[in-house]
N, C-alpha and C positions, 0 to 999 in steps of 0.2 A: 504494500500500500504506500500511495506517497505520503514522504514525511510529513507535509503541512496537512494533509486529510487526515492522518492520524493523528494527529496530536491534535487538531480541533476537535474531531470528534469525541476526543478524551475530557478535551475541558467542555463539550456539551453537554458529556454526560455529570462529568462534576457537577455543571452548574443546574443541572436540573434537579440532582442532589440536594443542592444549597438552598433551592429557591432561585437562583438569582432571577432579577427582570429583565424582561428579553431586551431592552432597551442596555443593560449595565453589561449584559452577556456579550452583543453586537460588537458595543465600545470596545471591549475585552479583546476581540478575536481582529479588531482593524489594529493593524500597526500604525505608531503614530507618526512613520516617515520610510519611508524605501528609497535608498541613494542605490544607483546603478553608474559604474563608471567605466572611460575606456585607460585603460592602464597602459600604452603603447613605449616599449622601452629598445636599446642597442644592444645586441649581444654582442659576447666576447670576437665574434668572427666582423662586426659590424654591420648584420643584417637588423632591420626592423620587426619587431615583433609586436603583437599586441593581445592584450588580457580583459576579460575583463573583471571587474571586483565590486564585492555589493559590501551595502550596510546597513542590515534593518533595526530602525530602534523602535523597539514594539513599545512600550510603557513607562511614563516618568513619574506617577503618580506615589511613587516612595521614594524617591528620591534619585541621581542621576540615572543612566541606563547603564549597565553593565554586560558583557560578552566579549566571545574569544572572538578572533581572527586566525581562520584557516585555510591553508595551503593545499587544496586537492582538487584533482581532476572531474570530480562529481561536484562540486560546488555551484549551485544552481539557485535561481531568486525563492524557491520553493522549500529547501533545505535550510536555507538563513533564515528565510520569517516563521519556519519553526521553531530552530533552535534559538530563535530572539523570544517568542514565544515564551520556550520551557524557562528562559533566565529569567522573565519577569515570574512565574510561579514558585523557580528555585529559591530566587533570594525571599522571596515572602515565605517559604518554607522555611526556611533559616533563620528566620526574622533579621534580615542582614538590609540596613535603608535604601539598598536600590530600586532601578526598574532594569529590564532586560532590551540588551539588544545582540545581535550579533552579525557579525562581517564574514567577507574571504574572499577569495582570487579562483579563478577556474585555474589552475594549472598543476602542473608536475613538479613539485618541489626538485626532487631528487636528479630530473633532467636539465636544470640551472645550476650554474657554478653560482660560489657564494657572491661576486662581487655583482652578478644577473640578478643575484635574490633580492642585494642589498638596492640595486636599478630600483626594481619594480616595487619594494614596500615602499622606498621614496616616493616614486610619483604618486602612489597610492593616497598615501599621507599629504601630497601636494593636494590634492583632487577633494581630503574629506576635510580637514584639516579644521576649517571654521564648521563643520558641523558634529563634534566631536571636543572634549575637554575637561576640565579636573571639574564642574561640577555640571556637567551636560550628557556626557557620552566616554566611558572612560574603557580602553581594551586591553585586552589582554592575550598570552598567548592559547593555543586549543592544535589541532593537527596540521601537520607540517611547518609550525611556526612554532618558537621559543624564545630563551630571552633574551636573545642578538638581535630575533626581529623586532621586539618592543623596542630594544637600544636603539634601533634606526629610525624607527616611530617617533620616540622621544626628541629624538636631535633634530630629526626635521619640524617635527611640530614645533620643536622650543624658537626655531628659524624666525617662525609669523609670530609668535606671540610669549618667548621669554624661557627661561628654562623652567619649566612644566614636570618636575618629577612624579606627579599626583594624574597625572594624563592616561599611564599606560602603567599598569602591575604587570608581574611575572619579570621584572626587570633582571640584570646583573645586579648581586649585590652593589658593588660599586658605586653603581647609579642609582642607589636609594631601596633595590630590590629586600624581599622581606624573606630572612633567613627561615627555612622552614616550609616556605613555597613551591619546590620542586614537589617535595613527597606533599603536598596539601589533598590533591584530591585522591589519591592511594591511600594515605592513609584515613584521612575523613572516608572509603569505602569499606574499611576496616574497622573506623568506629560504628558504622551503619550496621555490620553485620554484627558487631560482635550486643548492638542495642536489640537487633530485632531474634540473635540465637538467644538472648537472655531469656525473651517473654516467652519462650518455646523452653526453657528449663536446658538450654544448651549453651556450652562455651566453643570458640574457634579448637581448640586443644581439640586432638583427637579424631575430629570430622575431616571429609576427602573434598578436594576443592577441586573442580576444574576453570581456568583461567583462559576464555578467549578473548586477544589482544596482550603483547608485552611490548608495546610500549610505557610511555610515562606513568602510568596508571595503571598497567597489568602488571609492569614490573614490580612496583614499590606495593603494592594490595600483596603481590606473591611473595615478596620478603618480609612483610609486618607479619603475612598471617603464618608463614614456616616459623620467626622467630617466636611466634603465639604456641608453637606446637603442633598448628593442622598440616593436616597431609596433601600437600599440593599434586596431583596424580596427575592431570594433564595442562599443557600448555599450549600454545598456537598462536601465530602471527602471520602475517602475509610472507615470511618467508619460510614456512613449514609448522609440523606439529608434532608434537611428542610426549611422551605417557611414560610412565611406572608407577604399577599399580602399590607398589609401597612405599613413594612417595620419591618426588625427585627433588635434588640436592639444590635448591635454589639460587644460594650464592655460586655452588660452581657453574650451573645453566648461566646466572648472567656474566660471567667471569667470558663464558663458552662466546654466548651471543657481543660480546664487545671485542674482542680478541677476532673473531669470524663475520658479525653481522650477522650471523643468523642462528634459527636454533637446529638446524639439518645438522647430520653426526655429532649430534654430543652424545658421549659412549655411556654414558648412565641413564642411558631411557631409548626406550624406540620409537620409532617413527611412526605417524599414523595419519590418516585421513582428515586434514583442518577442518572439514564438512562434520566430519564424525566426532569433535569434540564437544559439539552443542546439547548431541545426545547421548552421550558417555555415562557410565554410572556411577555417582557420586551423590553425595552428599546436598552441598551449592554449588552453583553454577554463576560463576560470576563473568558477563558480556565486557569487554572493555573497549569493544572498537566499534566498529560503524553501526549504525541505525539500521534495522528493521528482521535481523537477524534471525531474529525468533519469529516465526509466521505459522500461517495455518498448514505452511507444507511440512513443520517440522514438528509443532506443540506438542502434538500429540505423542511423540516419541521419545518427548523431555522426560530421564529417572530422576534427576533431583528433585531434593523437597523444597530446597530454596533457592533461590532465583536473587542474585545481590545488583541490580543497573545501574553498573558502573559508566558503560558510556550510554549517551543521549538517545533517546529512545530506538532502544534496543528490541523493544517487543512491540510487534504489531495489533490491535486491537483484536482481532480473530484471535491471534495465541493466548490475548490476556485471558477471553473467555473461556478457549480450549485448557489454560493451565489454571482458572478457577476450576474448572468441574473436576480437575484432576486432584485437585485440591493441593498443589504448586503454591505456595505461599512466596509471592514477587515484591520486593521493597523497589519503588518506585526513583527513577533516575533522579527527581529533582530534591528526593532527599537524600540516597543513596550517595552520586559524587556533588553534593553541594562543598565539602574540604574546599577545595579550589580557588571558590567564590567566597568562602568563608575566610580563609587567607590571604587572596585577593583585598578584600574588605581592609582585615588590617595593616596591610603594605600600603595602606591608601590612605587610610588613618597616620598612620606616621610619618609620610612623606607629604601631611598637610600639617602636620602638629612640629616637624620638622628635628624627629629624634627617632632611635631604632630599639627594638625592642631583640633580648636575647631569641632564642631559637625555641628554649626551655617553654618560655612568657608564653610565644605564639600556638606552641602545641598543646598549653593547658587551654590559655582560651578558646582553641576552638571545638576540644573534647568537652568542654565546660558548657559552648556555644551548641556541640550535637546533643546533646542528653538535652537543655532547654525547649529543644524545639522537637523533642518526641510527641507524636501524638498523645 
């Protein structure tokens, strides 16, 4: 299903839930701006190329708009005003003063050299620049972008209007970044699971996790929860998958995948079908990569009992239904990885209060900050 259809149809059914009035419901579901831009840059050979890059800011009614900026090939005006969407519910889930927006670029990270990347966030940032700011529209990083590409954000923005450290989170420390914000939304996914194993009379110790996605967010969720004691049994990313069923050795997997880029031959686990980790048997099933993963061709075949959505909407509305009747109990994305936004928050706090807070600080408030906003 497409993103933006599912995830509407998600907040229509909340909001019929609520009550809300079809008049507040409307407002809700119109974004309060759609930038579409042409990003036209030189590559290293000096041909011309061209991009293009959106930014939807759905909601300011809590305070500036918040969302990542991301680098991929699928990046579509329909994918962004979703995921602008879900940040305006995450932070209000969190109870964190934002509103949500979210940006990105259609293209192939990994096919541009860094100095192409560094082109094209610039013009990018030329292009939004006034509609975007420390208390209007503030970004951050999300896939295929990180905190070299905020660095670049920052310095051009600071160009038209000053140095701006309060502009863009996920920064380099350096430049005001907030210690503790790498591992933010891994670990806030591991505060998620380890609130909602409670209400089930369970701890992370001892249960079998399957983990799809080891990037930023699959990796740091699959080392919090080995050094918890559970049993990481399978892994998968876009460049292969791999299993042992008595649990695989975490640190040496990411030791494998940094050293190689990938996780194909690491000799303490086998290989196996990345299609076949969704339905593998385990415990939870924690999603960390692209949206829509979980659908009515798969639900059904889902063995876990828990469901952790880690990345943004991972499960399509068919599977939610097919994994209620199964009685699948799913913690929902915008509580699930809100870490992120929630660290985000305080890197943003202190590069306007203009002082830094230890590592220690940011990882109790925002363990402090998930248990407050349990249902």
């Amino acid at each position: 299903m497409n993103a933006l259809a599912a995830t509407s149809r998600n907040f229509r059914h909340a909001a019929r839930l609520l009550g809300l009035d079809s008049k507040v419901e409307m407002s809700l579901l119109i974004p309060f701006r759609e930038i579409k831009v042409e990003c036209t840059i030189p590559k290293d050979d000096g041909t011309l190329v061209s991009y293009v890059g959106f930014r939807v800011q759905h909601d300011n009614a809590r305070g500036p708009m918040k969302g990542g900026i991301r680098y991929h090939p699928e990046v579509d005006p329909d994918e962004v005003n979703a995921l602008a969407q879900l940040m305006t519910w995450k932070s209000a889930v969190a109870d964190i003063p934002y509103g949500g927006a979210k940006g990105g670029i259609g293209c192939n990270p990994g096919d541009l050299s860094k100095s192409e990347l560094e082109r094209l966030t610039r013009v990018f940032t030329q292009k939004i620049h006034d509609l975007i700011g420390v208390h209007t529209d503030v970004p951050a990083p999300d896939m295929g972008t990180n905190a070299q590409t905020m660095a670049w954000i920052l310095d051009e923005y600071s160009k038209f209007h000053g140095h701006s450290p309060a502009v863009v989170t996920g920064k380099p420390i350096d430049l005001g970044g907030s210690l503790g914000r790498e591992a933010a939304t891994g670990r806030g996914v591991v505060f998620a699971a380890e609130a909602l194993l409670a209400e089930h009379g369970k701890t992370i110790k001892g249960l079998t996790f399957a983990i799809q996605g080891f990037g930023n967010v699959g990796s740091w969720a699959a080392k919090l929860i080995h050094e918890r004691g559970g049993k990481v049994i399978a892994v998968s990313d876009i460049t292969g998958a791999v299993k042992n069923p008595n649990g695989i050795d975490i640190p040496e997997l990411l030791r494998h995948k940094e050293s190689t880029g990938s996780l194909k031959d690491f000799q303490d686990a086998d290989s196996m079908d990345a299609n076949e980790l969704l339905v593998h048997e385990c415990d939870v099933l924690i999603p960390c990569a692209l949206g829509g993963v979980l659908n009515r061709g798969n639900a059904a075949d889902v063995k876990a009992k828990f469901i952790i959505e880690a990345a943004n909407h991972p499960t399509d509305p068919e599977a939610d239904e097919i994994l209620a009747k199964k009685g699948v109990v799913v913690l929902p994305d915008i509580y699930a990885n809100s870490g992120g936004v929630t660290v985000s928050y305080f890197e943003w706090v202190q590069n306007i209060q203009g002082f830094m807070w230890d590592e220690q600080q940011s990882e109790q408030d925002a363990s402090e900050l998930h248990d407050s906003s349990l249902p």
